[in-house]
Backbone bond lengths (Angstrom), bond angles and torsions (degrees), N, CA, C in turn:
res aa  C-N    CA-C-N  psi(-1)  N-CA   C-N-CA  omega(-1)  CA-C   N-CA-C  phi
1 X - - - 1.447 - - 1.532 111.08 -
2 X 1.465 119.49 -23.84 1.388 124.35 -153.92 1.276 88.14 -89.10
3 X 1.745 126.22 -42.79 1.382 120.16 166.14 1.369 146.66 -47.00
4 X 1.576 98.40 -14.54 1.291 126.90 -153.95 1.551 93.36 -93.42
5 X 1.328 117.28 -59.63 1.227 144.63 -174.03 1.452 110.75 -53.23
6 X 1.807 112.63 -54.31 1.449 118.41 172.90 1.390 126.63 -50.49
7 X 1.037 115.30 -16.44 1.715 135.45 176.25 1.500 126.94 -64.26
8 X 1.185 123.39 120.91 1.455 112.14 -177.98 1.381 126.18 -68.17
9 X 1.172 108.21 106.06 1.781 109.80 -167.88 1.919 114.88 -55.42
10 X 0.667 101.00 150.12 1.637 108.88 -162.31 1.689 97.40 -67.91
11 X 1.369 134.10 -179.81 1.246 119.35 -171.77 1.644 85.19 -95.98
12 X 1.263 136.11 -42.26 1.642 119.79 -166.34 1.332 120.02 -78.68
13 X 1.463 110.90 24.82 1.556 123.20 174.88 1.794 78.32 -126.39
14 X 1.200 149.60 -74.07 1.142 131.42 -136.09 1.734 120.25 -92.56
15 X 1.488 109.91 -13.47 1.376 131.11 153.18 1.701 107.93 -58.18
16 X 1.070 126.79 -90.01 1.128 135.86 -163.59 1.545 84.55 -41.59
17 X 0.986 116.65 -56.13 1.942 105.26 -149.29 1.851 92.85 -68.15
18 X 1.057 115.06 -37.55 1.718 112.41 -179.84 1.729 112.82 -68.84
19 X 1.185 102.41 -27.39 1.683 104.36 173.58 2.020 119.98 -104.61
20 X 1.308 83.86 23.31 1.832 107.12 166.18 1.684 99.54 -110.95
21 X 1.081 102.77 0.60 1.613 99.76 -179.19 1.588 120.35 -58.51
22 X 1.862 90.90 -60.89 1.326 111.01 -178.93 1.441 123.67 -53.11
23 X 1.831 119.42 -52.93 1.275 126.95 -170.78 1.798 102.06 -71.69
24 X 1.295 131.34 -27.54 1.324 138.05 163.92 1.679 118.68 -61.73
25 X 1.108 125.84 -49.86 1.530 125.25 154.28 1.251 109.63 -56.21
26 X 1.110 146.37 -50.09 1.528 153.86 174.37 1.384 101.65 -38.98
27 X 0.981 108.88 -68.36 1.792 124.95 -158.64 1.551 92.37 -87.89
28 X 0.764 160.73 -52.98 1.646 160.32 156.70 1.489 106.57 -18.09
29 X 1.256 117.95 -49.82 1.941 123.29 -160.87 1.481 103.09 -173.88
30 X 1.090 128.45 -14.30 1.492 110.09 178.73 1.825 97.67 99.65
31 X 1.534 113.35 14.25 1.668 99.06 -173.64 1.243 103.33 -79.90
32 X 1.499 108.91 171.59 1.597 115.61 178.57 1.773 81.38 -118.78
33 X 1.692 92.90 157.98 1.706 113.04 -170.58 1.542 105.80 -87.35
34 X 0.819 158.58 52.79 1.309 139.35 147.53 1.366 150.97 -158.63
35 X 1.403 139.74 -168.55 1.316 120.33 -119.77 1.706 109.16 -110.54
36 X 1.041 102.75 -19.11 1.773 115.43 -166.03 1.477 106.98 -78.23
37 X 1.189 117.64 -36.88 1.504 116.87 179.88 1.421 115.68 -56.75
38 X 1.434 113.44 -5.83 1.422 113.27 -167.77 1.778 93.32 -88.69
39 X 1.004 148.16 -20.09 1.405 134.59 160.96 1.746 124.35 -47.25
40 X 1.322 98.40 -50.52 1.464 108.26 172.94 1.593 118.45 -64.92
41 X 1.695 122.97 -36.51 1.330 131.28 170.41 1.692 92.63 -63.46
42 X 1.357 131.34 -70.01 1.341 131.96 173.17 1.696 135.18 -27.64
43 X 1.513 90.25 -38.89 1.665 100.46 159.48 1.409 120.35 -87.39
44 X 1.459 131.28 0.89 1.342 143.39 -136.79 1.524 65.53 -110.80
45 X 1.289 118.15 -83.60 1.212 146.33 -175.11 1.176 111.11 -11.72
46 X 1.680 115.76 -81.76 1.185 115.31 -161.20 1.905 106.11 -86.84
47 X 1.341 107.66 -19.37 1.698 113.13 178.55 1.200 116.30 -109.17
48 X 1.754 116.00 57.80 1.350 108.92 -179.03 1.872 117.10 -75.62
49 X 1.817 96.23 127.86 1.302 97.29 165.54 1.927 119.56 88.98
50 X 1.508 78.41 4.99 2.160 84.49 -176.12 1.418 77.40 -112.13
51 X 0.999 157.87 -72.34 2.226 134.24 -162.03 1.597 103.32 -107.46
52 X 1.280 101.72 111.76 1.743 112.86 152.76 1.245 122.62 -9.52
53 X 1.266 129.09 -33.21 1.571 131.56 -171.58 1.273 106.27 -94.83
54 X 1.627 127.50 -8.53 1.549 130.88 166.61 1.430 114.46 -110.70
55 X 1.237 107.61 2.75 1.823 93.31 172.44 1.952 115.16 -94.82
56 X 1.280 79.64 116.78 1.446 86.04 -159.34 1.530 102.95 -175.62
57 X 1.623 131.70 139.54 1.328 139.24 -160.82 1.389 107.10 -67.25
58 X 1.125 115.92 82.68 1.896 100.27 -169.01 1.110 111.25 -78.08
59 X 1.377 127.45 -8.75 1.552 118.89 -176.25 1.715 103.89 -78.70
60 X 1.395 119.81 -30.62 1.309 115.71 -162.54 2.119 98.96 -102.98
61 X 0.961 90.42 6.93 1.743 99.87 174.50 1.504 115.23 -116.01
62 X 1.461 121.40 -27.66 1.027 124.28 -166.50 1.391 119.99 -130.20
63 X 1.547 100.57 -24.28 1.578 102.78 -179.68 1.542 118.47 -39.09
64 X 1.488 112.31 -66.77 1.083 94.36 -175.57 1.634 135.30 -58.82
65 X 1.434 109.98 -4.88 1.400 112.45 -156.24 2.137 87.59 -103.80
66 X 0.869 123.67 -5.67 1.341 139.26 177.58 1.902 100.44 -93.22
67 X 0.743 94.05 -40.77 1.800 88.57 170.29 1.734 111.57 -88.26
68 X 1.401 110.99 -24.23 1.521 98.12 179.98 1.940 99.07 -75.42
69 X 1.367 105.84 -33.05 1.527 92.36 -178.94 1.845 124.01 -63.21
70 X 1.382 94.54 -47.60 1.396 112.33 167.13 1.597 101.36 -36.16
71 X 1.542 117.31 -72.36 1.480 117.69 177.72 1.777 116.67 -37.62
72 X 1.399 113.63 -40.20 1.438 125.10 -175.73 1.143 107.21 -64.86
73 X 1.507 122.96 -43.67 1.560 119.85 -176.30 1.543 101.27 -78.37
74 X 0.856 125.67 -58.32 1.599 137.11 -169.58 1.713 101.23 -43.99
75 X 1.469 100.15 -57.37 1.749 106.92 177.95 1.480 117.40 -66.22
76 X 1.647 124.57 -25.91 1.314 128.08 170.95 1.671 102.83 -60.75
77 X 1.591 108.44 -64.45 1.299 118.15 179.60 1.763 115.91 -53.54
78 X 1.191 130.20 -16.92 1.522 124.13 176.37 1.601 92.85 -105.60
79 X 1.145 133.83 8.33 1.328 135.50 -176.21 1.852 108.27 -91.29
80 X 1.117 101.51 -55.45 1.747 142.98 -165.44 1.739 81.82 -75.94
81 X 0.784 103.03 -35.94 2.022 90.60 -149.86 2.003 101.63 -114.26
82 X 0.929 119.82 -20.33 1.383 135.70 -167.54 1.577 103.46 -111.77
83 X 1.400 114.34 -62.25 1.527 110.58 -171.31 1.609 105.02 -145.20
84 X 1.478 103.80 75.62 1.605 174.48 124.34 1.696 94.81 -25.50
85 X 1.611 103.75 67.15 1.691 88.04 165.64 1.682 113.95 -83.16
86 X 1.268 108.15 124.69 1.645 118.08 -162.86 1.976 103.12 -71.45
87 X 1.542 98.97 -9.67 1.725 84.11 -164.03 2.042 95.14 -79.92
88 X 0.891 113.25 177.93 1.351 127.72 -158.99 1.631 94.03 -93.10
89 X 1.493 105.27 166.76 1.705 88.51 179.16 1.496 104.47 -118.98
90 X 1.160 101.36 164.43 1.646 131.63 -128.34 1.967 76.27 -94.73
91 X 1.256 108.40 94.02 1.185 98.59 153.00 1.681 127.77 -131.30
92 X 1.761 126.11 171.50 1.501 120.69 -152.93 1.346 113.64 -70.34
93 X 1.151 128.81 175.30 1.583 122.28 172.82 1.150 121.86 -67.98
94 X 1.869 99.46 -32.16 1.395 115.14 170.85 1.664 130.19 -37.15
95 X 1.809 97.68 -64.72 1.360 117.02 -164.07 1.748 98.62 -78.76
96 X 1.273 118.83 -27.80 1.925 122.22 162.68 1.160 80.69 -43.95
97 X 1.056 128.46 -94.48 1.795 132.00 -133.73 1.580 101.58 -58.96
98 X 1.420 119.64 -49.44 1.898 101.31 177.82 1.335 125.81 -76.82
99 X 1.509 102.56 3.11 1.809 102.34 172.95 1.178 97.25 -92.68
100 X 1.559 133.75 -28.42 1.369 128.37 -178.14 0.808 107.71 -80.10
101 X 1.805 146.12 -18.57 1.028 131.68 -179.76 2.113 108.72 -94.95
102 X 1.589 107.47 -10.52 1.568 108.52 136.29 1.055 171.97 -118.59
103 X 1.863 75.59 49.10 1.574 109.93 168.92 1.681 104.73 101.84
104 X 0.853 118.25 -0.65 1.536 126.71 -177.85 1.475 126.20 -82.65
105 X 1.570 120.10 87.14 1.504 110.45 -154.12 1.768 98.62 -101.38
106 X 1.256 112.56 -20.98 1.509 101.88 -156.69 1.947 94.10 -101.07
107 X 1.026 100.60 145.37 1.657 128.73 -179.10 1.404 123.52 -125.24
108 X 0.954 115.00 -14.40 1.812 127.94 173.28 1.234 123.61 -52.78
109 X 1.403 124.24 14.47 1.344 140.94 -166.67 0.957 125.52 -148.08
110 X 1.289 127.21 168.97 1.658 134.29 169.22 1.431 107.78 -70.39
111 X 1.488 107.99 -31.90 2.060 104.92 -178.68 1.308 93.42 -129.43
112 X 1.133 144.96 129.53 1.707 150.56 144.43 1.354 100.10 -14.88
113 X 1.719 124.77 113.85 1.414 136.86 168.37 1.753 100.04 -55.03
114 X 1.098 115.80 -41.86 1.578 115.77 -171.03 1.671 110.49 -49.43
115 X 1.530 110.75 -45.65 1.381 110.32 163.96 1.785 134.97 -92.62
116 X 1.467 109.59 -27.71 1.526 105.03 177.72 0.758 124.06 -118.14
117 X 1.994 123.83 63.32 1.483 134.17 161.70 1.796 112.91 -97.91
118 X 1.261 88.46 -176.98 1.524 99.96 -168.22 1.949 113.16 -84.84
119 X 1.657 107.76 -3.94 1.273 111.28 157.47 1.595 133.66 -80.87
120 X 1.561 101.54 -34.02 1.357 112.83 148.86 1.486 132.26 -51.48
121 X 1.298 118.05 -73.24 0.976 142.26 172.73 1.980 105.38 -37.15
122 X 1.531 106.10 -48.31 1.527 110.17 176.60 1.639 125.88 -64.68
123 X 1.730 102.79 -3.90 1.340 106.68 -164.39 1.291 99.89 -106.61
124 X 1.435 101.80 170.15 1.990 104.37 -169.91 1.011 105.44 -71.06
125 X 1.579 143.60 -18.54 1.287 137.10 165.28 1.499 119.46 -52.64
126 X 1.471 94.97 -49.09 1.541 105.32 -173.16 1.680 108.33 -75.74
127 X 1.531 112.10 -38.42 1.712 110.25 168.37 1.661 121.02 -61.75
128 X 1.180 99.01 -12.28 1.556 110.21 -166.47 2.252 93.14 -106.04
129 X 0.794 109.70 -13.95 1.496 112.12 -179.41 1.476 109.94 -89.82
130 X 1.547 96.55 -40.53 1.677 104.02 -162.51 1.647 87.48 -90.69
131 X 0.723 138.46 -33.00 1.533 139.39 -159.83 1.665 104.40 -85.70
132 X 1.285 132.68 -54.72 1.239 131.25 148.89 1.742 133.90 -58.15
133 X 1.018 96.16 -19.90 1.499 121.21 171.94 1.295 93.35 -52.06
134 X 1.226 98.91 -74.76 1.922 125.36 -146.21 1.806 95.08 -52.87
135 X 1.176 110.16 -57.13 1.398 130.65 -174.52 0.995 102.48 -73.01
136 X 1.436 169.77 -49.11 1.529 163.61 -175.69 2.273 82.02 -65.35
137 X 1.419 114.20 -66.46 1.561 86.40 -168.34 1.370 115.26 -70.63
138 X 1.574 132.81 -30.89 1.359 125.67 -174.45 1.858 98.70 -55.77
139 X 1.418 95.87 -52.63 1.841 93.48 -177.89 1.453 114.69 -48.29
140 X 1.652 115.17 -60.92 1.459 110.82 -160.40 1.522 106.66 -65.03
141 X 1.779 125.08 -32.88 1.228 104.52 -172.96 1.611 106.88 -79.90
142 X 1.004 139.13 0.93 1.398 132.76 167.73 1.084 124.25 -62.51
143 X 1.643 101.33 -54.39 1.464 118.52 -159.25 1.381 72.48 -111.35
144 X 1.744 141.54 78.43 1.565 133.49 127.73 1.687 82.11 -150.11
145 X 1.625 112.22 16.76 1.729 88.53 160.08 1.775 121.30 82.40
146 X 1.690 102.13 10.35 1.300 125.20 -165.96 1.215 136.94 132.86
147 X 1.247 131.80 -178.49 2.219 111.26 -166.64 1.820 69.81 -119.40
148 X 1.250 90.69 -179.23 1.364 121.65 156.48 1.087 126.47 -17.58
149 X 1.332 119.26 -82.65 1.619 119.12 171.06 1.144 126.82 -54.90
150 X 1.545 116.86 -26.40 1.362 108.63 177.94 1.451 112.90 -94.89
151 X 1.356 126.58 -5.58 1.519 117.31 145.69 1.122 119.92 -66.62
152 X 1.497 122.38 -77.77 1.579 129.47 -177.98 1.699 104.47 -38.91
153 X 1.104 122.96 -37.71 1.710 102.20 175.88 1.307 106.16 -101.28
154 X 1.350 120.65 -68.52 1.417 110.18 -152.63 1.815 83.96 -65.34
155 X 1.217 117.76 -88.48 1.475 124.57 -161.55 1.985 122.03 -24.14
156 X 1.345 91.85 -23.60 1.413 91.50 155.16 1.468 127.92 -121.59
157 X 0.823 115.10 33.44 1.494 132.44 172.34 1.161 83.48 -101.89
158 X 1.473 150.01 -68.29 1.298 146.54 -131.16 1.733 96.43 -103.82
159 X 1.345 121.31 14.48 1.494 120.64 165.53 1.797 103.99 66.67
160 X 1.243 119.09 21.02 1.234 118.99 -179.78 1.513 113.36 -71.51
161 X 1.239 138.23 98.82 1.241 123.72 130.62 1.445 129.14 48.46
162 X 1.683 76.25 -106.14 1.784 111.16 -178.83 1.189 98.61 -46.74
163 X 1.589 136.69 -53.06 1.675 123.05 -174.31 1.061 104.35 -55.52
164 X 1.400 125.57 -56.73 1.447 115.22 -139.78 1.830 105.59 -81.03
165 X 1.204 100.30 1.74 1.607 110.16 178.23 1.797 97.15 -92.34
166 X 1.555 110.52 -46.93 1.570 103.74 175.70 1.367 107.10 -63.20
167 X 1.517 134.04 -51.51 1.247 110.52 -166.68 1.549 121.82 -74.91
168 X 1.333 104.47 -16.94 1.855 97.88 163.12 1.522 96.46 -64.96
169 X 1.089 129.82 -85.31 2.071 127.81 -160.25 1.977 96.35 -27.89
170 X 1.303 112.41 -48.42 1.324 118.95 176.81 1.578 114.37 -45.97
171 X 1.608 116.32 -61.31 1.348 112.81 175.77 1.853 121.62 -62.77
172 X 1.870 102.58 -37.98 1.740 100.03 166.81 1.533 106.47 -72.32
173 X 1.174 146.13 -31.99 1.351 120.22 167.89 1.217 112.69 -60.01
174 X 1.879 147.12 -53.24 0.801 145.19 175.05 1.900 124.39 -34.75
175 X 1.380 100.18 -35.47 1.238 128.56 173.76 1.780 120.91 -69.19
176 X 1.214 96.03 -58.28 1.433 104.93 170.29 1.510 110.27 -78.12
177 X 1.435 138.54 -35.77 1.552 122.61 164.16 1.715 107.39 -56.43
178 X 1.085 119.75 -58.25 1.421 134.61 175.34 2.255 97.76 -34.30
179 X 1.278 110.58 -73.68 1.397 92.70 -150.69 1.423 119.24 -101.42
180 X 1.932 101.38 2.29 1.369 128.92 -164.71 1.398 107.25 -116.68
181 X 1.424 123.23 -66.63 1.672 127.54 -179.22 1.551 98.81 -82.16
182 X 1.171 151.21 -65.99 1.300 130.61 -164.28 1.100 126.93 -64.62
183 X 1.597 125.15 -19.89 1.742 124.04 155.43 1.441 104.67 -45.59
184 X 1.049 120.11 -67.46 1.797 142.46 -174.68 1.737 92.72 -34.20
185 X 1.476 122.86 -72.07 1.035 114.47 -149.19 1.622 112.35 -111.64
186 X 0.796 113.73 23.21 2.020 141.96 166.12 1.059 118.86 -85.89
């Protein structure tokens, strides 16, 4: 089974099952799917009653969506560490050749060692990446009304608008960090 599991599921087994998400939370309680709101339940939590924008019942608004994340990390982490497919991932000849041409030699991994170790990460580039990082996405998915996933699925599942306007700005930012800021800072 453990073999079974280690395997990369095909996309028309792993699509469908990720876009059964939404109509299953729906029909379960009326929840909406996603992940960013759990900061604000989290500050609710531990800062009850010091900013206006956290006073509010977080256990009966958020609980459950605070245990599906908990489950997300917990399931990433028994994912990563338990069923650990060791082969390397399957990437184009294309994208080899422009990581090698920015500086990126090693592939033996799920992330290129050349960029996501703890010497990088320790340097002011990397404190200054992760630290603005963190804050450009905690900010934008707040203040755009949800991250990613919870536009692209729920928000367009539900014919909203507003997503399908966030997840385009989502794909041109993705685009412009991709072919504009990461030359710059690579």
């Amino acid at each position: 089974m453990i073999e079974f599991l280690q395997q990369p599921w095909p996309w028309y087994v792993a699509g469908p099952l990720i876009g059964l998400i939404v109509p299953m939370l729906l029909l379960i309680g009326g929840k909406q799917f996603g992940v960013s709101s759990n900061l604000r339940h989290t500050c609710a939590a531990c800062f009850p009653g010091k900013v206006e924008f956290f006073k509010y019942d977080w256990k009966k608004a958020g609980g459950w969506n605070l245990t599906f994340i908990a489950g997300t990390v917990l399931g990433g982490f028994l994912g990563g560490w338990l069923l650990n497919n060791p082969e390397p991932i399957d990437l184009s000849a294309q994208t080899v050749t422009a990581l090698q041409q920015m500086g990126i030699s090693d592939f033996s991994g799920m992330m290129p060692e050349d960029l996501f170790n703890w010497e990088n990460l320790s340097s002011l580039q990397g404190i200054i990446v992760m630290i603005l990082g963190g804050f450009l996405v905690g900010f934008g998915a707040r203040y755009a009304g949800g991250c990613t996933s919870g536009h692209a699925i729920s928000g367009l599942a539900n014919l909203q608008l507003a997503s399908l306007m966030a997840v385009i700005g989502f794909f041109i930012g993705g685009l412009v960090i991709t072919y504009l800021v990461y030359p710059l800072i690579l």
